[in-house]
ZATORDO-193761 format. One line per 2 residues: for each residue x, y, z of N, C-alpha, C. Coordinates in steps of 0.001 Angstrom, whole numbers, plus 500000, padded with zeros to 6 digits. Atoms other than C-alpha are relative to their C-alpha. Layout:
<gupas>
X Y Z X Y Z X Y Z ~ ...
</gupas>
This chain:
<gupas>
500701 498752 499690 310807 832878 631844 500528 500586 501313 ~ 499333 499430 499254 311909 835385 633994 499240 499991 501357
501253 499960 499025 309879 835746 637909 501616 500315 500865 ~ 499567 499527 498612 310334 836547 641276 500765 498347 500533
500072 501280 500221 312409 833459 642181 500009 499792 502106 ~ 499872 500376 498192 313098 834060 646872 499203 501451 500337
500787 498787 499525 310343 836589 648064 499961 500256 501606 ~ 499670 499831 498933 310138 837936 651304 501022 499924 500942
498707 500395 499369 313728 838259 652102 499895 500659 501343 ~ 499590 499667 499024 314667 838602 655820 501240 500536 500370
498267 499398 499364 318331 839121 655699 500830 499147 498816 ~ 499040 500628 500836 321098 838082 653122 500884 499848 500820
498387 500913 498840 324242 836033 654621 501362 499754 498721 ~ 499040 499983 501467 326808 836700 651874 501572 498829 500868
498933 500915 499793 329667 834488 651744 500982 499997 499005 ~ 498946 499566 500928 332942 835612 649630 500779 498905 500192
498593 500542 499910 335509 833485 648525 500440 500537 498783 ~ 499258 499051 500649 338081 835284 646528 500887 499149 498937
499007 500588 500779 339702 832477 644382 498765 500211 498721 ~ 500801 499881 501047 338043 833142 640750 499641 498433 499475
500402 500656 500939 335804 831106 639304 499923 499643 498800 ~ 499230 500069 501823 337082 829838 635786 498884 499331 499135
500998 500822 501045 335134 829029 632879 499950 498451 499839 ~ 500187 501549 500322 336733 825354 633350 499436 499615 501250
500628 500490 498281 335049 824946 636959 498931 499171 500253 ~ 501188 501314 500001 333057 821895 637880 498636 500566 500024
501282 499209 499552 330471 824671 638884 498994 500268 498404 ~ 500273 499057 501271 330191 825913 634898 499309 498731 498758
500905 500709 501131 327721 823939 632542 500635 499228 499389 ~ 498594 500096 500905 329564 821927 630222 499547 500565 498414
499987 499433 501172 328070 823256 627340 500027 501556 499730 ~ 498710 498471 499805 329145 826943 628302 500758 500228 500150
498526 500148 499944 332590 825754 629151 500372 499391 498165 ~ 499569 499970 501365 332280 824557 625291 499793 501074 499334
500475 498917 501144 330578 827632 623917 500711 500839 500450 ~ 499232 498869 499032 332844 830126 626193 501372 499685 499012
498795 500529 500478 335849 828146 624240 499418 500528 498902 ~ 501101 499745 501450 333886 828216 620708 500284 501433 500098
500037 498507 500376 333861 832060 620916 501131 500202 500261 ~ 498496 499013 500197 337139 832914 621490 500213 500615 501906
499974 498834 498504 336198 834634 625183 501421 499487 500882 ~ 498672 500225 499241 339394 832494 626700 501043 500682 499931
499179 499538 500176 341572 834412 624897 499658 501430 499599 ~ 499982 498842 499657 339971 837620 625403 501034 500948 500918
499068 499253 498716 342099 840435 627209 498946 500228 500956 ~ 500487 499984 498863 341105 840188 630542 500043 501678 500820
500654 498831 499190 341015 844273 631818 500406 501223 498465 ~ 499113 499047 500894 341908 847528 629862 500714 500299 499418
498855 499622 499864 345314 848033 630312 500644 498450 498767 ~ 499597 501772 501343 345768 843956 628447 499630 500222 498692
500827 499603 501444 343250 845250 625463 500976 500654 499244 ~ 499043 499206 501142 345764 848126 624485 501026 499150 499914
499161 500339 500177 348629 846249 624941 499934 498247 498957 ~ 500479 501612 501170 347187 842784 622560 499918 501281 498749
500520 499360 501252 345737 845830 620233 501463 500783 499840 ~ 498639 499838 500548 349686 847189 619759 500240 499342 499472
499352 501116 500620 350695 844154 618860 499232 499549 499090 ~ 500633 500523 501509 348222 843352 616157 500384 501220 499241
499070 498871 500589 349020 846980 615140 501203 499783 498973 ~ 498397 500455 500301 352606 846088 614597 499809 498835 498974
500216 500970 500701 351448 842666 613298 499419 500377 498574 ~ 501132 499646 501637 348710 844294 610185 500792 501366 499313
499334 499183 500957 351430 846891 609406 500846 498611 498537 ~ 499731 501251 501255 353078 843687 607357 499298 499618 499201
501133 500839 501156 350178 842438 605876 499794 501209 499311 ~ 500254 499438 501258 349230 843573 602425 498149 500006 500013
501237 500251 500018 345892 842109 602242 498977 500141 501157 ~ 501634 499609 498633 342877 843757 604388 499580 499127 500518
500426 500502 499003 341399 841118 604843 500479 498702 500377 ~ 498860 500787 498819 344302 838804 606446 500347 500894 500974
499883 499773 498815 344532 841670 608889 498837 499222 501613 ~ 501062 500851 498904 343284 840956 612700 499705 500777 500448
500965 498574 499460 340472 843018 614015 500551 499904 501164 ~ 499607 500296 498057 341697 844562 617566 499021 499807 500186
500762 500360 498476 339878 843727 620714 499143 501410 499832 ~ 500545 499306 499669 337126 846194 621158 499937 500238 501358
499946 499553 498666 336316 845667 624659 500975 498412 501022 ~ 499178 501072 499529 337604 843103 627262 498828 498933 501176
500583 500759 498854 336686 840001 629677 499850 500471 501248 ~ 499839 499683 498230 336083 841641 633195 499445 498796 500779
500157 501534 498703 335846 840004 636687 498780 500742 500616 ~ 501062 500171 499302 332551 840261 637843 499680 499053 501174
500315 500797 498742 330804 838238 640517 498817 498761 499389 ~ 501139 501318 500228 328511 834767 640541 499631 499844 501165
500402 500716 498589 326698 833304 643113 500308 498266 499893 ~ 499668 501537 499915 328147 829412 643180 498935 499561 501119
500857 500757 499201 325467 828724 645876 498834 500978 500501 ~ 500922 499292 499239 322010 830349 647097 498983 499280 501117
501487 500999 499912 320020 828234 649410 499439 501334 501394 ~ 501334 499178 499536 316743 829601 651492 499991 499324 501551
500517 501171 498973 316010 828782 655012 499172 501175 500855 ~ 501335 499093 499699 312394 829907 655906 499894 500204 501571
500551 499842 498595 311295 831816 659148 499205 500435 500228 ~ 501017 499276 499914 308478 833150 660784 500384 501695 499525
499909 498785 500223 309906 836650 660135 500385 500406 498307 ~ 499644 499960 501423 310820 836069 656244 500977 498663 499977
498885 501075 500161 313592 833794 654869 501262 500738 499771 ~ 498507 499460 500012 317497 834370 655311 500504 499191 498724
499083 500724 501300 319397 833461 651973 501109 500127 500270 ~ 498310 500100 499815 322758 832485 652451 500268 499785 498592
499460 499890 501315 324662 833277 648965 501559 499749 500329 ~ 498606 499660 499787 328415 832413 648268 500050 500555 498699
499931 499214 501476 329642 834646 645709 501960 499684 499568 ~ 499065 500018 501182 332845 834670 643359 500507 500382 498851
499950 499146 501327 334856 836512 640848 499694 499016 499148 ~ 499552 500988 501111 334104 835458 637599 499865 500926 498775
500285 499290 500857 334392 836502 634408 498738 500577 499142 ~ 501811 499113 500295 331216 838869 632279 500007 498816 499314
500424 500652 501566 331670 836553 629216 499372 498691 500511 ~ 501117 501396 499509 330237 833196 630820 498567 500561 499618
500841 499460 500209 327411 835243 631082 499629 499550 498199 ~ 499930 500077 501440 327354 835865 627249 499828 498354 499465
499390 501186 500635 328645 832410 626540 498243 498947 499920 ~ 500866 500836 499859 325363 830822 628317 499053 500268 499277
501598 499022 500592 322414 833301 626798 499893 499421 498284 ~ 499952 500607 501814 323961 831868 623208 500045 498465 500336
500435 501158 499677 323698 828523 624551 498287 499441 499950 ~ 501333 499892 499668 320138 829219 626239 498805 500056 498263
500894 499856 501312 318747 830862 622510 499890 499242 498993 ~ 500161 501342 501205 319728 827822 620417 498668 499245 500522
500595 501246 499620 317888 825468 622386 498749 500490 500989 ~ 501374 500083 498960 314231 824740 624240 500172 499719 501466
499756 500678 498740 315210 824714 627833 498526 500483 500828 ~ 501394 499701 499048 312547 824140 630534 500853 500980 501116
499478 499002 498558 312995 826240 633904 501014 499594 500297 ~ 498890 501236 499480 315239 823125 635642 501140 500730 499075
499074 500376 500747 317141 822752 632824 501044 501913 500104 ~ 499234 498436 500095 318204 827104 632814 500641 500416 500692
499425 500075 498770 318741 826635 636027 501433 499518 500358 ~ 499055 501154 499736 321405 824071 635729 501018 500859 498737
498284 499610 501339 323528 826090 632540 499956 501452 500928 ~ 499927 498201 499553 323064 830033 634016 501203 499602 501490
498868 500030 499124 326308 830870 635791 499889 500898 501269 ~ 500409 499349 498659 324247 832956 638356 500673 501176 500035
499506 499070 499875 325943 836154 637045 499111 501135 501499 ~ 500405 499586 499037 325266 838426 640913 500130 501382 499458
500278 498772 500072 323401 841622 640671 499184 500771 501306 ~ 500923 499551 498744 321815 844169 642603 499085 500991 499310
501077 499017 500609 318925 846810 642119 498690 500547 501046 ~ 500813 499284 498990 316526 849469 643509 498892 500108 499280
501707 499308 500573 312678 849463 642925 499799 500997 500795 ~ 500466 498643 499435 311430 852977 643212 498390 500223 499742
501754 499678 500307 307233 853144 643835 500044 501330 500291 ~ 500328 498727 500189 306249 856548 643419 498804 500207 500311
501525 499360 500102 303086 858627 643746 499823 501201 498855 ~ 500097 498928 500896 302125 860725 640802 498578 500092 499949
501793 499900 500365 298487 862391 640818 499350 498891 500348 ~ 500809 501475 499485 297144 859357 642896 500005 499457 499375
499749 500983 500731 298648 857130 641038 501584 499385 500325 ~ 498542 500347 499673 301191 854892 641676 500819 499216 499016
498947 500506 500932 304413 853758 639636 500922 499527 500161 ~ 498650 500405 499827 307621 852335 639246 500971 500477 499259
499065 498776 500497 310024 855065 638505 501131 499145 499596 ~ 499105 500590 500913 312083 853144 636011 501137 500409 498942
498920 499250 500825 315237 853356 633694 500038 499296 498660 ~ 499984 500209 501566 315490 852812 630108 501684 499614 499976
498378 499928 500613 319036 851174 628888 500564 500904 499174 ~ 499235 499167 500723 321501 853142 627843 501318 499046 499260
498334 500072 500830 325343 852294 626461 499982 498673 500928 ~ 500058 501354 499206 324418 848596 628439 499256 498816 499393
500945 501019 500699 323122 845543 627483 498462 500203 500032 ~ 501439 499905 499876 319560 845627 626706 499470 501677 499497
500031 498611 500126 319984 849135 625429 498600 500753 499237 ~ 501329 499169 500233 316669 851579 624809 498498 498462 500555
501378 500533 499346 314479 848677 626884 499813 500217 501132 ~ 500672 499784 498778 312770 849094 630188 500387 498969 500648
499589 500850 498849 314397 848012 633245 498816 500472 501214 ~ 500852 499541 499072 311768 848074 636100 500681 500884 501112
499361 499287 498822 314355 849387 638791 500549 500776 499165 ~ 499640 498787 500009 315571 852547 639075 501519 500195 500037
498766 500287 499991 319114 851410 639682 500070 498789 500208 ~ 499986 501083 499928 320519 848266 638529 501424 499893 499282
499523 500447 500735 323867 846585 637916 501028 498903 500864 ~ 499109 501723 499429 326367 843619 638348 500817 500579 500876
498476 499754 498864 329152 843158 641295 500799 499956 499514 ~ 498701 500273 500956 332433 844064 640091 500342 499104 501129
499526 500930 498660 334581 841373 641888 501072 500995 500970 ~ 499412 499364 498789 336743 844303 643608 499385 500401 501116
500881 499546 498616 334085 845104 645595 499615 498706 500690 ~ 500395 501182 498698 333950 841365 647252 500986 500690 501286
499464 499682 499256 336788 842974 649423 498812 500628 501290 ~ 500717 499362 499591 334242 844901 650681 499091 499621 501196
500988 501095 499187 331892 843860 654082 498198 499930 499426 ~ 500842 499650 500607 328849 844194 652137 499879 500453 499037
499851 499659 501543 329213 843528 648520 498730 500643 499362 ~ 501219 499443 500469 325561 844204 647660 499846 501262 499969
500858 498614 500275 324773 847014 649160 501453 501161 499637 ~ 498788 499137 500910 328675 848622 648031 499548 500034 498669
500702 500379 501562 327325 847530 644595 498718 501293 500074 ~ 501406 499497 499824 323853 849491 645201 500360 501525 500086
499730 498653 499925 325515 852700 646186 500865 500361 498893 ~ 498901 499360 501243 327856 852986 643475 499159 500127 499042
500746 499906 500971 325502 851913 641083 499075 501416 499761 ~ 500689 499592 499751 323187 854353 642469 500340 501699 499559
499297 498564 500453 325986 857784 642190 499724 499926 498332 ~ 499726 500024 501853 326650 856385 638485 498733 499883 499282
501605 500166 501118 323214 856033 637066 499429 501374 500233 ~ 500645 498845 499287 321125 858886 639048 500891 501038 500328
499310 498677 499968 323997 861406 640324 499031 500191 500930 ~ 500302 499740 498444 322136 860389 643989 500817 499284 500858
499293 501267 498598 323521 858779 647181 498623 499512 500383 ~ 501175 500726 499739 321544 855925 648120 499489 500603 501484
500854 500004 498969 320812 857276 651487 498605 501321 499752 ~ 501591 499007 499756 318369 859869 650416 499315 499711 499284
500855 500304 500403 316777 857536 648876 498792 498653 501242 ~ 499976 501249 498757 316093 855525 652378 499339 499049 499373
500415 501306 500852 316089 852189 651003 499937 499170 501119 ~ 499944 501038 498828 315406 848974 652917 501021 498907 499260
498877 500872 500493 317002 845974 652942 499481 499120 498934 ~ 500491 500436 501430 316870 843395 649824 498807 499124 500220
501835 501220 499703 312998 841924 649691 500288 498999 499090 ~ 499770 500914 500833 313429 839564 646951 500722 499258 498972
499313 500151 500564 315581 837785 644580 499496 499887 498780 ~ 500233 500542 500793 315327 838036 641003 500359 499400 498730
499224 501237 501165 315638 834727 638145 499759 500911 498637 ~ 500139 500025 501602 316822 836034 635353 501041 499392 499328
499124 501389 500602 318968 832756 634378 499852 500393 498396 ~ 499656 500044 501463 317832 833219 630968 500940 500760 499120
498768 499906 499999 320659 835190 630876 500933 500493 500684 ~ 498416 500099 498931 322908 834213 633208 500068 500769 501023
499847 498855 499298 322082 836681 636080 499021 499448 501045 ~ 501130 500258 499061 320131 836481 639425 500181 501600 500999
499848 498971 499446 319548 839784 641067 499039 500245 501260 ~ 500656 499685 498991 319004 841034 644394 499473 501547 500514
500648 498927 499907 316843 843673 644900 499534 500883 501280 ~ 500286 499061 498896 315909 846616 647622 498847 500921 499728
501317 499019 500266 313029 849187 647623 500362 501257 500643 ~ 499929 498551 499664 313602 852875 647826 498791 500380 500572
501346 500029 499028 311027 854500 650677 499495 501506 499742 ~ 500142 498855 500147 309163 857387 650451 500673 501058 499057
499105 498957 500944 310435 859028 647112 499651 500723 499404 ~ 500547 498680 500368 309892 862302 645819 500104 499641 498538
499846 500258 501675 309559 861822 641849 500867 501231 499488 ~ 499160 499147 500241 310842 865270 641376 501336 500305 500422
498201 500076 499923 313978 864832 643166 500615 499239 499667 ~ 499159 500384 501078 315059 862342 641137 500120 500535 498612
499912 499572 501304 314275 863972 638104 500905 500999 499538 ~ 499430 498633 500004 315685 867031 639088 502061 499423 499877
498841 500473 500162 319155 865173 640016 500302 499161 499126 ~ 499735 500952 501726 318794 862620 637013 500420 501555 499033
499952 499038 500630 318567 865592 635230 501686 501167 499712 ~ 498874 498632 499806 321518 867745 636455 501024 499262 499732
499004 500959 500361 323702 864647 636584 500288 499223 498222 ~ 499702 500782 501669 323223 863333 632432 500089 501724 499422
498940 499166 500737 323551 867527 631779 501348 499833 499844 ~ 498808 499804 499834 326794 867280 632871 501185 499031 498848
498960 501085 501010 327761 864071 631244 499753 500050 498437 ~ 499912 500032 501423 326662 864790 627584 500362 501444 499763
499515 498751 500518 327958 868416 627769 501463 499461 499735 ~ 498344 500539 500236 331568 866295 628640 499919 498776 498905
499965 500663 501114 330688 863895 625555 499836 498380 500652 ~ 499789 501518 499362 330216 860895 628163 498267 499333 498867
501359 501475 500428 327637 857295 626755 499483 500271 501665 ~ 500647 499789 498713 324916 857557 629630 499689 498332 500178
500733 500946 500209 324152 854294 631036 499077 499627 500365 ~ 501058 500107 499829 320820 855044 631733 499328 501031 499055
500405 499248 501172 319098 856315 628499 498743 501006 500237 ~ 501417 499163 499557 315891 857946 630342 499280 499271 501082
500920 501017 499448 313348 856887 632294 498738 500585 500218 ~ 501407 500636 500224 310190 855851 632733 498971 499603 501111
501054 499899 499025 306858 855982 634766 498991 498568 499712 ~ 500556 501326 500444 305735 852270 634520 499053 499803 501261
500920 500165 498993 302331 851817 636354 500055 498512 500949 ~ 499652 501020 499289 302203 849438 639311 498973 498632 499798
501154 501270 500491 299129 847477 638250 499073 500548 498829 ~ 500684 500231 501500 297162 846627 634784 500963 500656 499025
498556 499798 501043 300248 846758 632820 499377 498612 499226 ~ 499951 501411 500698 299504 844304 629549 500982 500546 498926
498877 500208 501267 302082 843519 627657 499313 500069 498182 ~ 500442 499605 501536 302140 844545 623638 500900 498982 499169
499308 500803 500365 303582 842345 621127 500744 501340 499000 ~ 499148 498526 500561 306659 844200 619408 500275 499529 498197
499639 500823 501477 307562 844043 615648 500986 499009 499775 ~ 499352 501229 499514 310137 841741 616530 499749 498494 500201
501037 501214 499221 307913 838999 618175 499891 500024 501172 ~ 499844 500280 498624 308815 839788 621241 499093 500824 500671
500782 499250 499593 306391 841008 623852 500536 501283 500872 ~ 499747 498619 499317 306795 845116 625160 498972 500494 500428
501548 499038 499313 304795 847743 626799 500028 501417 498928 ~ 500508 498714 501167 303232 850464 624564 499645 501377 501037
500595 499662 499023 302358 853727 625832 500350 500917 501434 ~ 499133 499698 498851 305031 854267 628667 500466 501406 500102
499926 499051 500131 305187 857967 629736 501679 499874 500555 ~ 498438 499578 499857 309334 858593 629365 500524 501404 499787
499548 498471 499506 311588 861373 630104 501506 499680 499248 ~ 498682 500243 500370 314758 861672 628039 501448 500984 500026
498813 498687 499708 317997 863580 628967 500635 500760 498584 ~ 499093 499401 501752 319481 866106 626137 500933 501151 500951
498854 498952 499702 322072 868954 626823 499223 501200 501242 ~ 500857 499145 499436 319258 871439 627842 499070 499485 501033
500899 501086 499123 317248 868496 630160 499446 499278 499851 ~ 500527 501602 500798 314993 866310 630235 499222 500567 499259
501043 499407 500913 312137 866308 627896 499439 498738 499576 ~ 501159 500879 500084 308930 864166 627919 499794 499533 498315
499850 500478 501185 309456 861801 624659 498369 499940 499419 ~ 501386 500607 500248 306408 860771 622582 499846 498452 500326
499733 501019 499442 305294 857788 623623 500034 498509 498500 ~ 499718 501327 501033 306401 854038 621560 500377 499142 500778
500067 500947 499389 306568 850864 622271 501510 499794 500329 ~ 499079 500231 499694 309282 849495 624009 500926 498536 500367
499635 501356 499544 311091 846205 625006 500489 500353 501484 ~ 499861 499748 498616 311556 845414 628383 501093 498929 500050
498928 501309 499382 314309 843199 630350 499326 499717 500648 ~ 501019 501239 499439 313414 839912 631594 499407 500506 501508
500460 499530 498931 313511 841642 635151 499221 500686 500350 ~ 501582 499023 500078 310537 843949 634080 498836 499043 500096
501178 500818 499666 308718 840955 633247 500173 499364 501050 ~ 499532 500752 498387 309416 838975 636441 499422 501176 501000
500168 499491 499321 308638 841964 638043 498027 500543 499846 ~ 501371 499643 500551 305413 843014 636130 498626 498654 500790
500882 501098 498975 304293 839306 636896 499646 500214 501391 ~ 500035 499986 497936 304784 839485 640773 499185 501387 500135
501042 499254 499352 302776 842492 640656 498065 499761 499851 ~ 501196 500251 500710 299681 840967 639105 499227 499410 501415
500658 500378 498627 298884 839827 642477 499960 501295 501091 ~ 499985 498870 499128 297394 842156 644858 500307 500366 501423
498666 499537 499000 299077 841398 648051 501279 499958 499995 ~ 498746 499675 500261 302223 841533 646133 499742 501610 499712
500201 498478 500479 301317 845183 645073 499653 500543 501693 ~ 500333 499350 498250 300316 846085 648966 501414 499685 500569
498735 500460 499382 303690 844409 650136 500564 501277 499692 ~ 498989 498447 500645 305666 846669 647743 500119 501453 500404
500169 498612 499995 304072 849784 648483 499827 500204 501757 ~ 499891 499791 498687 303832 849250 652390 502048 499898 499817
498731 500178 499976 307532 848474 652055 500750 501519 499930 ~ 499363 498912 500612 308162 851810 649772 499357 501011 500875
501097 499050 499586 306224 853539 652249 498750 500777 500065 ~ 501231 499553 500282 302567 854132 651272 499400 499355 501150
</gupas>
């Protein structure tokens, strides 16, 4: 299950080392260094530019063949180098706790490799702990005020994993590993993320620094999170808005499908036709050519980081933290 897993962060202490982390690495499970093999992901093309040039050559190769189906499907997409955390530990102070993280390229597909590991089998917490390759993320909770009411101005997946469910933050996504170069992979991560989703710069969203970390091992990810302060609901909407015209007039996949006004407390979860539990209900906003436009409302699925996040608000000096944080 997904939760809040280092609360009250004081300060992150990042720690880059730049040699990639390989799927055969003492660090990597061994039964995701078998299932990573098992799928094929080793001999994935590793960026773009490798994809076309493997997908020529099967080209060339399935012009010979007669029979359809002895051809070989190309490569759709490819292995990228993302980031891991190989180490997080905590060391508590009176003013919060400093997490020292080392991070590391590694490839997305581990990721993948573990989550089909994780869904075969009954793992306890420990045990998720010990296969998840700690894929490193980042992300912005945005509390709002609407009509004396407060929310968590949320994004719906788009053209991304988890696509048409409810992410609690407002901007959220993995470290590419070019940005370890960087003196501050996170928050480089946070601002980019932040142009490419919204079509804002993070500073006018004055954010603080990252409050908490959150486990979402169950697949393969641990993300560190920040809180946007004082935010106008309409000026994101307005620039969400102007920024996904632009991109579906030029025929672009958005990868934030809408979003969503998810209340900050007495949220109960709905069970979905699936089995899985969602929230019903959720007033969303969805981008089209002409703008946005207030959907009807249906149930939805959420990512694990909604629930993790939903939890930690069920407590009410976690809900006072948040919103003194976001500025209320």
């Amino acid at each position: 299950m997904a939760r809040i897993d280092i609360e009250n962060i004081r300060e992150v202490d990042v720690t880059v080392n730049l040699e990639e982390r390989t799927f055969n690495s003492e660090t990597i499970h061994p039964a995701v260094k078998a299932r990573y093999v098992a799928e094929g992901y080793d001999q994935q093309p590793k960026n773009k530019a490798e994809r076309n040039a493997m997908n020529a050559e099967i080209f060339i190769h399935n012009l010979t063949i007669k029979n359809e189906a002895d051809k070989i499907p190309p490569f759709k997409g490819w292995n990228g180098l993302m980031s891991s955390c190989t180490s997080i530990e905590t060391e508590p102070t009176a003013q919060g706790n400093i997490v020292r993280v080392s991070i590391s390229p590694t490839r997305y597909l581990l990721r993948e490799a573990m989550e089909k590991v994780w869904r075969e089998g009954n793992y306890t917490t420990e045990q998720t702990r010990e296969l998840s390759p700690d894929m490193a993320g980042t992300s912005l909770i945005a509390p709002v005020r609407i009509k004396g009411e407060y929310f968590l101005l949320s994004q719906i997946k788009g053209d991304a994993l988890g696509s048409g469910q409810i992410h609690a933050g407002l901007v959220a996504g993995g470290i590419d590993a070019f940005l370890l170069t960087e003196d501050n992979p996170l928050l480089v991560t946070l601002k980019k993320e932040t142009i490419e989703e919204m079509g804002i710069d993070l500073s006018d969203l004055d954010h603080s620094s990252f409050i908490y970390v959150v486990d979402e091992r169950k697949t393969g990810q641990v993300n560190f999170a920040a809180v946007a302060r004082n935010v106008d609901p309409q000026f994101v909407f307005d620039r969400y808005e102007a920024d996904t015209k632009t991109r579906l007039a030029a025929g672009e996949k958005l990868e934030v499908a809408g979003l969503a006004e998810l209340p900050v407390a007495g949220v109960a979860l709905v069970p979905l036709k699936n089995g899985e539990l969602g929230l019903g209900g959720i007033t969303c906003y969805m981008p089209t050519k002409d703008g946005l436009v207030e959907a009807p409302p249906k149930d939805r699925g959420i990512r694990p980081y909604t629930q993790a996040t939903l939890d930690y608000l069920t407590k009410s000096e976690n809900v006072k933290f948040l919103l003194e944080k976001a500025g209320f």
